[in-house]
BAPA-617326 format. One record per residue (C-alpha): residue number from 0; x, y negated, z negated; chain. Coordinates in steps of 0.1 Angstrom, whole numbers. Each point is the difference from the previous one (the first is absolute). Example, Ala and Ser with C-alpha at 12.3 -4.5 7.8 and 13.67 -1.06 7.14 Angstrom:
2
R  num     xx     yy     zz  chaine
R    0    123     45    -78       A
R    1     14    -34      7       A
//
This chain:
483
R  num     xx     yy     zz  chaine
R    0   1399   -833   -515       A
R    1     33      4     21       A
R    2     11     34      5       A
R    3     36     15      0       A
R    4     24     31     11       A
R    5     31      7    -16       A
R    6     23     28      8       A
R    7     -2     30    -19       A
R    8     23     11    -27       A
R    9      3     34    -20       A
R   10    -30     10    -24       A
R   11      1     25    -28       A
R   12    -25     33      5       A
R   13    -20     -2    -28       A
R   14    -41      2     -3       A
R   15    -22     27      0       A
R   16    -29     10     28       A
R   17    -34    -16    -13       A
R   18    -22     28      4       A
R   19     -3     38     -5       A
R   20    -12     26     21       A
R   21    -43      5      0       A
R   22    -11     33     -6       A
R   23     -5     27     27       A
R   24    -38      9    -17       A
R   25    -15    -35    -16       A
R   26    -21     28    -20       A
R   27     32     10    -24       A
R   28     10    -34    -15       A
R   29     27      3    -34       A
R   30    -16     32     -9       A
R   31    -32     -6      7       A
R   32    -16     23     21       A
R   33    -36    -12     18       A
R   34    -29     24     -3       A
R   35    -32     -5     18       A
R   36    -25    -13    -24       A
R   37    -31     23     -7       A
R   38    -33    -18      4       A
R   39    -15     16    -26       A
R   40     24    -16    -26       A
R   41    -21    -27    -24       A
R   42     16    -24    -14       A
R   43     -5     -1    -41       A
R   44      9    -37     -5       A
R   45    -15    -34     20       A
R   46     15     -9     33       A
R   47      8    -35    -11       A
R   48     22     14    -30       A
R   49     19     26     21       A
R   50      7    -30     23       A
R   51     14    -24    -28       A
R   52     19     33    -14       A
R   53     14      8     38       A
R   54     17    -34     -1       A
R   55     25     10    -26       A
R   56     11     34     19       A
R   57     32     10     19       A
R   58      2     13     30       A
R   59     -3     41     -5       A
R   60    -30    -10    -23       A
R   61    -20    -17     25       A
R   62      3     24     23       A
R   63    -10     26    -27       A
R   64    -27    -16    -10       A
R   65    -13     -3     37       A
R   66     -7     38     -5       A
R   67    -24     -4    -30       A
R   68    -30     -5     26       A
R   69    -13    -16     29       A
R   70     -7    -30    -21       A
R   71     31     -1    -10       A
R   72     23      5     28       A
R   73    -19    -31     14       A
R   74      8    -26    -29       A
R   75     41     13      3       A
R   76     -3    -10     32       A
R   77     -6    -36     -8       A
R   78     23    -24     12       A
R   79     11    -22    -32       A
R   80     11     32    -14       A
R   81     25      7     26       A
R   82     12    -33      3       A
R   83      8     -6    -35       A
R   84     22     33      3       A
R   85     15     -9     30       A
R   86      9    -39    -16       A
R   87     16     18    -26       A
R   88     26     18     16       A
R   89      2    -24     31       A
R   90     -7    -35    -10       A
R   91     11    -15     33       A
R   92    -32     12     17       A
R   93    -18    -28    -22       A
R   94     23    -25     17       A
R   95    -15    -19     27       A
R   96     23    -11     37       A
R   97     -4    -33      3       A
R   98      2      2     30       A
R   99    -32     17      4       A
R  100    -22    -20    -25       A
R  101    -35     13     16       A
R  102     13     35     -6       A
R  103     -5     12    -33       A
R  104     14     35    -15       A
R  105     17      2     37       A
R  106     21     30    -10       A
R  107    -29     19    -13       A
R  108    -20     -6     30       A
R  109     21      4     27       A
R  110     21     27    -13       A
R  111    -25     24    -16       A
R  112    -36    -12     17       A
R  113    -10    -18    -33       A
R  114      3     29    -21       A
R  115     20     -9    -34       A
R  116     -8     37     -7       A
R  117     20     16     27       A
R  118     28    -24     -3       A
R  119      4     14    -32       A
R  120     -1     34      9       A
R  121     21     -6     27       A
R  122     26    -19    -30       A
R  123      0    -24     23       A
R  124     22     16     29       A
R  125     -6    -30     30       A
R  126     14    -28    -26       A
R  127     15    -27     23       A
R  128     12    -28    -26       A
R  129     32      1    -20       A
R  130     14    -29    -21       A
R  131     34    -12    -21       A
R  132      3    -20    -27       A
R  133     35    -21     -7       A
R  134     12    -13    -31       A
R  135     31    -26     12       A
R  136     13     -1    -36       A
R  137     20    -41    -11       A
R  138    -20    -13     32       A
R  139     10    -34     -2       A
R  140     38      8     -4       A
R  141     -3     26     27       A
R  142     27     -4     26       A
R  143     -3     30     22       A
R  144     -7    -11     36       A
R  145    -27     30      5       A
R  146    -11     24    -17       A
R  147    -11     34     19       A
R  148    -21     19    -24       A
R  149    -10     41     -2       A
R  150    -18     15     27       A
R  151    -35      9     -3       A
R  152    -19     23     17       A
R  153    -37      1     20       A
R  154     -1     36     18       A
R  155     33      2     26       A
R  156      1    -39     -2       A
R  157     25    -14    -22       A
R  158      2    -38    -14       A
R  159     22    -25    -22       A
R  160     -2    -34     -7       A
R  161     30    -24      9       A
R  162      1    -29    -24       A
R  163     21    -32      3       A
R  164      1    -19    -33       A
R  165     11    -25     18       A
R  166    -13     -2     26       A
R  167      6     15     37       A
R  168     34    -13     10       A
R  169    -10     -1     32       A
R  170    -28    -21     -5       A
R  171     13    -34     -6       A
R  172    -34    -14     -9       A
R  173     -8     23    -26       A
R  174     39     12    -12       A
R  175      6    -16    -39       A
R  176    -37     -8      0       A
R  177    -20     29     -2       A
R  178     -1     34     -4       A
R  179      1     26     31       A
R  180    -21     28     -3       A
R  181     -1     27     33       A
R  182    -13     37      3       A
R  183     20     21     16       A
R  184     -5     35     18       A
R  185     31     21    -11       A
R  186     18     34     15       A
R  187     -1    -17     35       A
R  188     30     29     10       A
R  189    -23     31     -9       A
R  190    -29    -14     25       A
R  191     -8      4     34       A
R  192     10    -23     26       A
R  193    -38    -11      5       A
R  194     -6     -1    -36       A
R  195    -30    -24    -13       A
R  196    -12     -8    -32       A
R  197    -32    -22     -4       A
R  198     -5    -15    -35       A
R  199    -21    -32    -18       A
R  200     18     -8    -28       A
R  201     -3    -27    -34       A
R  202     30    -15    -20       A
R  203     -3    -18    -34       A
R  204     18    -15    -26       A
R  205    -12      3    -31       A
R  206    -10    -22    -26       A
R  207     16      8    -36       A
R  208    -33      0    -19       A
R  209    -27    -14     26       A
R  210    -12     25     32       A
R  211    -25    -31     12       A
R  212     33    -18      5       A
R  213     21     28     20       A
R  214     10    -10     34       A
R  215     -6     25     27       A
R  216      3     -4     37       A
R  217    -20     26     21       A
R  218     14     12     35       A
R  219    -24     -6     28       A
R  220    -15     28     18       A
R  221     15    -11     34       A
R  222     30      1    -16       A
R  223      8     39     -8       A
R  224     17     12     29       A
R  225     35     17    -14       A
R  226     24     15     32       A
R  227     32      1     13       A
R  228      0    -41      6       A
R  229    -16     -9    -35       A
R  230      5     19    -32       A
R  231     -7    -24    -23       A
R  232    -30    -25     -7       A
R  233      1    -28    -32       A
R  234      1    -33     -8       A
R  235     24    -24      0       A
R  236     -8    -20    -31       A
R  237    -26     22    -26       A
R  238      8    -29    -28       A
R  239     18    -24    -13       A
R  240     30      0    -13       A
R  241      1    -23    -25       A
R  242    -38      8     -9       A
R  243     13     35     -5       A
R  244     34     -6    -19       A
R  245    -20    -26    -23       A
R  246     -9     13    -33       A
R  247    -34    -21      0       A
R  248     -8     14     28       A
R  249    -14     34    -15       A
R  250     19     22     24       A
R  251     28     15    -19       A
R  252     -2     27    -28       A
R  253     13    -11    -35       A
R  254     29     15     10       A
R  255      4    -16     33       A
R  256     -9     29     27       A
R  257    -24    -12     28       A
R  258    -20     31     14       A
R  259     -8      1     39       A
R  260    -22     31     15       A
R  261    -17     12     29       A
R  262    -28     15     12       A
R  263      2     23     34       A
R  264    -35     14     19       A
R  265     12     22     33       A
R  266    -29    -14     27       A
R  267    -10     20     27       A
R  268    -36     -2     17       A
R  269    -27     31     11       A
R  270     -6      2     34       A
R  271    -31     20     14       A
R  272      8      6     35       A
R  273    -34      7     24       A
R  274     -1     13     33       A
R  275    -29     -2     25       A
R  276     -8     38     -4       A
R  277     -7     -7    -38       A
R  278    -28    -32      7       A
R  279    -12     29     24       A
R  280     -3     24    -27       A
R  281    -10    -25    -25       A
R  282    -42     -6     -4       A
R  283    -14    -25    -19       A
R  284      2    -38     -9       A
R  285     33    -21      8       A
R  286     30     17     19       A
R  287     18     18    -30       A
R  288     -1     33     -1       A
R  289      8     14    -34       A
R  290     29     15      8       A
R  291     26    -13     21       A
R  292     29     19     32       A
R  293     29    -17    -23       A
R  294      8    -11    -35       A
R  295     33    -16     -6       A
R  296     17    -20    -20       A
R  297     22    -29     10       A
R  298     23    -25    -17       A
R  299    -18    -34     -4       A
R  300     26    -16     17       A
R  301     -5     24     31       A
R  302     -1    -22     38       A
R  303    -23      9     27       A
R  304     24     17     22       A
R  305     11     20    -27       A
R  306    -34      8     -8       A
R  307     -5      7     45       A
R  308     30     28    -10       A
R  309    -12     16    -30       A
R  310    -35      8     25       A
R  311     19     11     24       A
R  312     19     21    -18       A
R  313    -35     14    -15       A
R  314    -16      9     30       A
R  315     28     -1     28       A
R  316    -26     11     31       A
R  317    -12    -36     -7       A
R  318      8    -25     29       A
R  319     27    -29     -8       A
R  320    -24    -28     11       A
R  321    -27      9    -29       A
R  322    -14    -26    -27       A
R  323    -12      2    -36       A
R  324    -31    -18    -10       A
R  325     -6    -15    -38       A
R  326    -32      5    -13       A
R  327    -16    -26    -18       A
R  328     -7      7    -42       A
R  329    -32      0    -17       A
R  330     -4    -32    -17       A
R  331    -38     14    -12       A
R  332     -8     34     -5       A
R  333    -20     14     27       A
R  334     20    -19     23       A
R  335      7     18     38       A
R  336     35      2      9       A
R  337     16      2     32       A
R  338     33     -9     21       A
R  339      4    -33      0       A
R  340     28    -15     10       A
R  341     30     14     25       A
R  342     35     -4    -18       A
R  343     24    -20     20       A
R  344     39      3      3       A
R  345     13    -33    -22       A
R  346     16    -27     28       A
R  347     32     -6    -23       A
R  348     30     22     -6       A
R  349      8     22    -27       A
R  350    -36     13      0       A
R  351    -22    -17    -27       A
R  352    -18     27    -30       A
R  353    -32     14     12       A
R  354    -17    -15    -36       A
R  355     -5    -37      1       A
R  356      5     -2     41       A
R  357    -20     27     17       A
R  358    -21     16    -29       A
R  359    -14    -27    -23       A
R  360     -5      6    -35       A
R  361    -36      0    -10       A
R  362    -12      5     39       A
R  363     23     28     13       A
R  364      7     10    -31       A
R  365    -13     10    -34       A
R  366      9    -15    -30       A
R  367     16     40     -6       A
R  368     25      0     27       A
R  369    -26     17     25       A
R  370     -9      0     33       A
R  371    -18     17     32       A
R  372     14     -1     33       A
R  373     -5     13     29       A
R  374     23     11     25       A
R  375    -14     -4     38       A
R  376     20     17     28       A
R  377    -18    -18     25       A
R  378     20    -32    -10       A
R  379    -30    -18     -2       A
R  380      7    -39    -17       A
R  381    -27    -20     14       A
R  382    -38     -5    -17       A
R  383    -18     32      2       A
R  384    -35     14    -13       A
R  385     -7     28    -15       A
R  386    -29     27     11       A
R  387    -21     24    -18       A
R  388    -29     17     11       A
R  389    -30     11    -24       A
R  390    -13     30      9       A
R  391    -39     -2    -12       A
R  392     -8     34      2       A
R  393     27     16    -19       A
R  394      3    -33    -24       A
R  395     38     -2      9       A
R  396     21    -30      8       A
R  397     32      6     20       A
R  398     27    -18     10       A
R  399      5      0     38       A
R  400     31    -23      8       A
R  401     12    -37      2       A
R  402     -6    -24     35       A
R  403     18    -29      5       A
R  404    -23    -36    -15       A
R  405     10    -13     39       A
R  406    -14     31     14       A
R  407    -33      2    -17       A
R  408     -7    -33    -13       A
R  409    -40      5     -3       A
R  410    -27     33     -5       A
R  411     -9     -5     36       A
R  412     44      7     13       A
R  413     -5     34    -20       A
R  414    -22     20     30       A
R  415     25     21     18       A
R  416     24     -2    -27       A
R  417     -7     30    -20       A
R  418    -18     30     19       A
R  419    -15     16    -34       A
R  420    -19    -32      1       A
R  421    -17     -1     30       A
R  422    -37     -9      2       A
R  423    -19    -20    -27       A
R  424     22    -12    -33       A
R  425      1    -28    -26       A
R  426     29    -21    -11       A
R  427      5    -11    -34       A
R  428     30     -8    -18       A
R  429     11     16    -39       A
R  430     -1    -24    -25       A
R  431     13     -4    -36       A
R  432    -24     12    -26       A
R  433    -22     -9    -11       A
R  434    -15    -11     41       A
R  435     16     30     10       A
R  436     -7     -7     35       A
R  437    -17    -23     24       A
R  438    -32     -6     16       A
R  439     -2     15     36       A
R  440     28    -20     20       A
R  441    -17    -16     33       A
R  442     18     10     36       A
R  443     18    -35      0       A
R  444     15     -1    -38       A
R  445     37    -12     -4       A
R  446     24     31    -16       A
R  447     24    -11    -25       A
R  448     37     11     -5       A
R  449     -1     38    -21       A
R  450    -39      0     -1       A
R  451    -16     36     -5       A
R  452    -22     -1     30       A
R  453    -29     29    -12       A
R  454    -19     15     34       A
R  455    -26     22     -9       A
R  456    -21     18     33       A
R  457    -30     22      4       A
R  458    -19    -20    -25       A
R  459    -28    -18     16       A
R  460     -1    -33    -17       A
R  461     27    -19    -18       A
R  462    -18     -4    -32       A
R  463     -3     33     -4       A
R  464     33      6     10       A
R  465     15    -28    -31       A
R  466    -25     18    -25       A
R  467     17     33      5       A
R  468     34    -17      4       A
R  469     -3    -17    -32       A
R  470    -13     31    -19       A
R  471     31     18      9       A
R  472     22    -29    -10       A
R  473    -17     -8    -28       A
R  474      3     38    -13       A
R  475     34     -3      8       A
R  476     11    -32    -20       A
R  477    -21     20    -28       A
R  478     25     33     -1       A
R  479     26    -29     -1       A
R  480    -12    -14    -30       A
R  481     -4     29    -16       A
R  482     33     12      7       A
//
């Protein structure tokens, strides 16, 4: 669909902010106050009925019960429980973004780790979705050239829906044809000058007596960039006008109204931002350490250079020349993950949206809005390998550093590159489980792009070397699993 901008007029105030404050202690909930349940509590009726009767319980009660016993506090933990709380008081975490159709309970996962329990006890306090609903009453006798309707509110970000029952005027295509529907950020005088507002957004007409037959038009997720420049994102023509005015066509109320609403979702993503000192730190399969320099949250619609700023303005001591590096995603579990891929500057002018350009969806990113990156002060953006060394003796693998592909292309260009090394080693590279690694790589073998090139020394023959190699990685992917 076409897009449009119209200049903005005067709003009224109303709406209300779409989430309350989370408790200081999670443990004192509406009166409720947590108690450490004793393990010598039994329970006196069967664990399968206590889990039926759980079902039907409020909030303070659940977390009563969960000091009965140790038997019990397990089954209030239960998920369904929670979540049929949380639907109760915040339906719109059941609604899905069409945007993100491989992303199930999105909200719940990205905003609270999965947990339906803590989103509850946190009454939902990291909301990011608002919506309106707009009954245009006499639609088809309607003459008012727009319609600007109340303000709604999603944290400090503040919406309302400009509607042309017309038609947009200044859309001669579409003007006595069809009706205009745009969302519009509001209070543009009470923000900064640099002021951005990222957003994916759904608008729909309604059918009278028939939701399979409302129409709804979903905003793209390249499209949600709000500034200075663009304040508004619709749609030209969200139905027909004489589909909508005509009485068979199922739109308008018995007394006439035709209702229009929106649904808003605030999109940022999760950055975790690596340095070299934290593979350093980091033992163990892949090059992920557990916890990360950085973790920051940027729009969705946030550029590459703005995203070259926001590092630098993190750690300032970094040089202006350095790069960030995506990792790749797990498409199994047990997968390795490592830098990939250098992020490049977009050719064109403005600057294009890191999502959909540089980070892909599905490879750079999760379907959760994360990601890994790390930053390299060396400005490194050609192939490069990675290096570990197993330690035998001490059953330790450690990450050493990265060599360019050009500069060590084979096992045999590694002598004289790293002095810890010296003397008698094997090369093997780290696989994805469940291979792990390979066999014992010959002198002339051919390094790929972001391979984990393994040397292990003082170990007098290579198969012993891969037996103890393997043992360690395979204990390793085990703690994984279990975790």
């Amino acid at each position: 669909m076409t897009h449009a901008s119209v200049a903005p007029q005067p709003t009224s105030n109303q709406g209300a902010k779409a989430c309350a404050q989370s408790p200081e202690d999670a443990n004192q909930v509406m009166g409720a106050t947590y108690v450490e349940p004793s393990l010598r509590a039994e329970s006196c009726f069967p664990l399968d009925v206590v889990s039926i009767v759980l079902a039907f319980l409020d909030g303070p009660s659940l977390l009563a019960c969960a000091c009965v016993s140790t038997q019990w506090y397990g089954l209030t933990h239960a998920s369904p429980v929670w979540k049929n709380l949380c639907l109760v008081v915040w339906p719109s975490l059941a609604h899905a973004l069409p945007q993100l159709p491989g992303a199930p309970e999105y909200d719940v996962i990205r905003l609270y780790r999965g947990s339906w329990r803590r989103c509850f006890l946190e009454r939902h306090a990291k909301n990011q979705r608002g919506s309106i609903r707009v009954v245009i009453p006499d639609f088809a006798q309607c003459s008012a050239d727009r319609i600007v309707t109340d303000t709604f509110a999603i944290n400090d970000h503040r919406f309302c829906l400009w509607i042309f029952p017309r038609g947009n005027p200044h859309e001669p295509e579409y003007a006595s044809r069809s009706i205009s529907v745009y969302l519009v950020v509001t209070d543009l005088e009470k923000r900064l000058p640099t002021w951005l507002t990222c957003a994916v957004f759904s608008l729909c007409i309604e059918h009278a007596t028939d939701p399979a037959k409302h129409i709804f038009w979903h905003a793209s997720l390249h499209d949600n960039r709000f500034d200075t420049t663009l304040f508004n994102w619709g749609v030209h023509a969200l139905g027909d006008l004489e589909t909508l005015k005509s009485p068979s066509g199922g739109y308008l109320s018995s007394n006439g109204a035709l209702c229009v609403s929106a649904r808003v979702r605030l999109m940022s993503m999760t950055l975790r931002l690596y340095l070299e000192p934290d593979l350093v730190k980091y033992r163990g399969r892949g090059l992920v350490p557990k916890e990360p320099s950085a973790v920051v949250e940027v729009p969705f619609c946030t550029s590459l250079e703005e995203l070259h700023a926001l590092v630098r303005q993190q750690w300032p001591e970094l040089p202006l020349g350095c790069t960030l590096w995506s990792y790749s995603q797990s498409v199994l579990t047990g997968q390795t993950m490592r830098p990939r891929k250098c992020l490049q500057p977009s050719p064109v002018s403005p600057p294009r949206p890191l999502f959909g350009h540089q980070l892909i969806d599905g490879v750079d990113m999760d379907a959760y809005s994360s990601c890994q990156l790390l930053v390299d002060p060396t400005g490194l953006s050609g192939d490069v390998l990675f290096v570990k060394v197993f330690h035998a003796d001490r059953c330790e693998l450690e990450y050493v550093g990265r060599v360019r592909l050009a500069n060590c292309p084979n096992p045999a260009a590694f002598q004289g590159h790293l002095a810890s090394t010296s003397g008698v080693y094997h090369t093997f590279i780290e696989e994805v489980a469940p291979v792990l690694v390979s066999t014992p790589l010959p002198p002339d073998h051919i390094f790929s792009a972001s391979d984990i090139v393994i040397l292990v020394p003082e170990v007098p023959t290579p198969s012993t070397a891969l037996s103890r190699l393997r043992q360690y990685l395979q204990r390793d992917l085990e703690q994984v699993y279990r975790e």
